[in-house]
C-alpha positions in Angstrom: 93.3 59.3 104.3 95.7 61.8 106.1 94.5 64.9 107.3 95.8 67.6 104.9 98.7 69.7 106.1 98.8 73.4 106.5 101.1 75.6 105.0 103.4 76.2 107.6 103.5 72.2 108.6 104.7 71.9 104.9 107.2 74.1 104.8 108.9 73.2 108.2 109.2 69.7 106.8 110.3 70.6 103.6 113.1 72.6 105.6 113.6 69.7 107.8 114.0 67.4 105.0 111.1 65.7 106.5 108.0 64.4 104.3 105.3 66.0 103.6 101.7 65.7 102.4 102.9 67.5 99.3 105.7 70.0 98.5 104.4 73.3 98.7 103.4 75.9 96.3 103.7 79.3 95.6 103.3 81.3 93.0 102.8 85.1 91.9 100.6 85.5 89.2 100.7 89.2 87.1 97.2 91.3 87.9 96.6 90.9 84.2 96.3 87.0 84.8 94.1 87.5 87.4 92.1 89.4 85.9 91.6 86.9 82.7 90.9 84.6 85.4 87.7 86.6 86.8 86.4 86.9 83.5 86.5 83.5 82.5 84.7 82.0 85.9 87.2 82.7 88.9 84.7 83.3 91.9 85.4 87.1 93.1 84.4 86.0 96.8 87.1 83.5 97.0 91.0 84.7 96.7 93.0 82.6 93.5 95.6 81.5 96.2 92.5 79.5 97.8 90.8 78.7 94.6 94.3 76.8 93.3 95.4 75.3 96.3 98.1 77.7 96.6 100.4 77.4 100.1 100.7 80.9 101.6 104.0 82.6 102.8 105.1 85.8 103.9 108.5 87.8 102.2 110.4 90.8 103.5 111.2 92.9 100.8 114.5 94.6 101.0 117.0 97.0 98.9 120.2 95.4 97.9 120.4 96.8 94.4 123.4 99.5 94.0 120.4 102.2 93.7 121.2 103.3 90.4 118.8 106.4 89.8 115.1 104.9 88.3 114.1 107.2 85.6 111.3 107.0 82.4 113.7 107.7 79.3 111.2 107.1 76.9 107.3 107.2 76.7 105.0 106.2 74.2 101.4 104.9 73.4 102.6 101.4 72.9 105.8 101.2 75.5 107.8 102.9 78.1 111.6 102.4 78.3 113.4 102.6 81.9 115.8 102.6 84.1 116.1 100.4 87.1 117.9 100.5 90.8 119.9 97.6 89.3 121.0 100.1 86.3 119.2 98.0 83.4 117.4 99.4 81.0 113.9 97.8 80.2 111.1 98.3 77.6 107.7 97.7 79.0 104.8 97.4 76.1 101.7 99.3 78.0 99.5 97.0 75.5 99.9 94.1 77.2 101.2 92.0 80.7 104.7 90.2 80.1 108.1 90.3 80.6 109.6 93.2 80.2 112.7 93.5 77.0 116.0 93.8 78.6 117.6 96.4 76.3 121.3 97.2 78.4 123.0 97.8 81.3 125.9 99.5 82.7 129.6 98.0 82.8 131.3 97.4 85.4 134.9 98.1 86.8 136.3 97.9 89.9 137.5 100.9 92.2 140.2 101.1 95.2 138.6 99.0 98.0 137.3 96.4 95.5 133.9 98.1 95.5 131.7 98.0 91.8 131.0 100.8 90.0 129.2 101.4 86.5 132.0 102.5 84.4 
């Protein structure tokens, strides 16, 4: 049997378009899951990326949104309503871990210079 291949020997093949042991696998679980996950048996000592077989990568985060101003419009018990960078307005239930309910966002027009703008 093959030795197993490490993360970064999978990806460079899967770039090359070269075969691989296995196509990689990534994945970004919400803290909520991992925490279901520790109560029903996940060892604490070992990480879940480890436990599942998970290929590791790095990411650079960076700002290309239009940097609309984030703001809270709306706070209560069961949900808070916001604004994002990208200018959409979301409802996220404080109750519970899931996607959050896209309620708007702004038009858009174009300006001299062919630059968006929210109109």
């Amino acid at each position: 049997m093959p030795k197993e291949m490490t993360s970064h020997e999978r990806f460079r093949r899967m770039y090359a378009h070269e075969e691989a042991d296995r196509i990689p696998v990534v994945d970004g679980p919400w803290s909520a899951t991992i925490e279901r996950w520790l109560r029903e048996g996940l060892p604490k000592d070992v990480p879940w990326e480890d436990y599942f077989g998970m290929d590791r990568c790095g990411s650079i985060g960076v700002d290309n949104s239009p940097r609309y101003e984030a703001k809270v419009l709306e706070e209560t018990p069961e949900y808070r309503v916001v604004t994002t960078a990208w200018g959409a307005t979301l409802k996220n239930w404080t109750h519970a871990a899931s996607t959050p309910q896209f309620m708007g966002s702004p038009s858009w027009t174009r300006i001299p210079g062919g630059r968006p703008r929210a109109g």
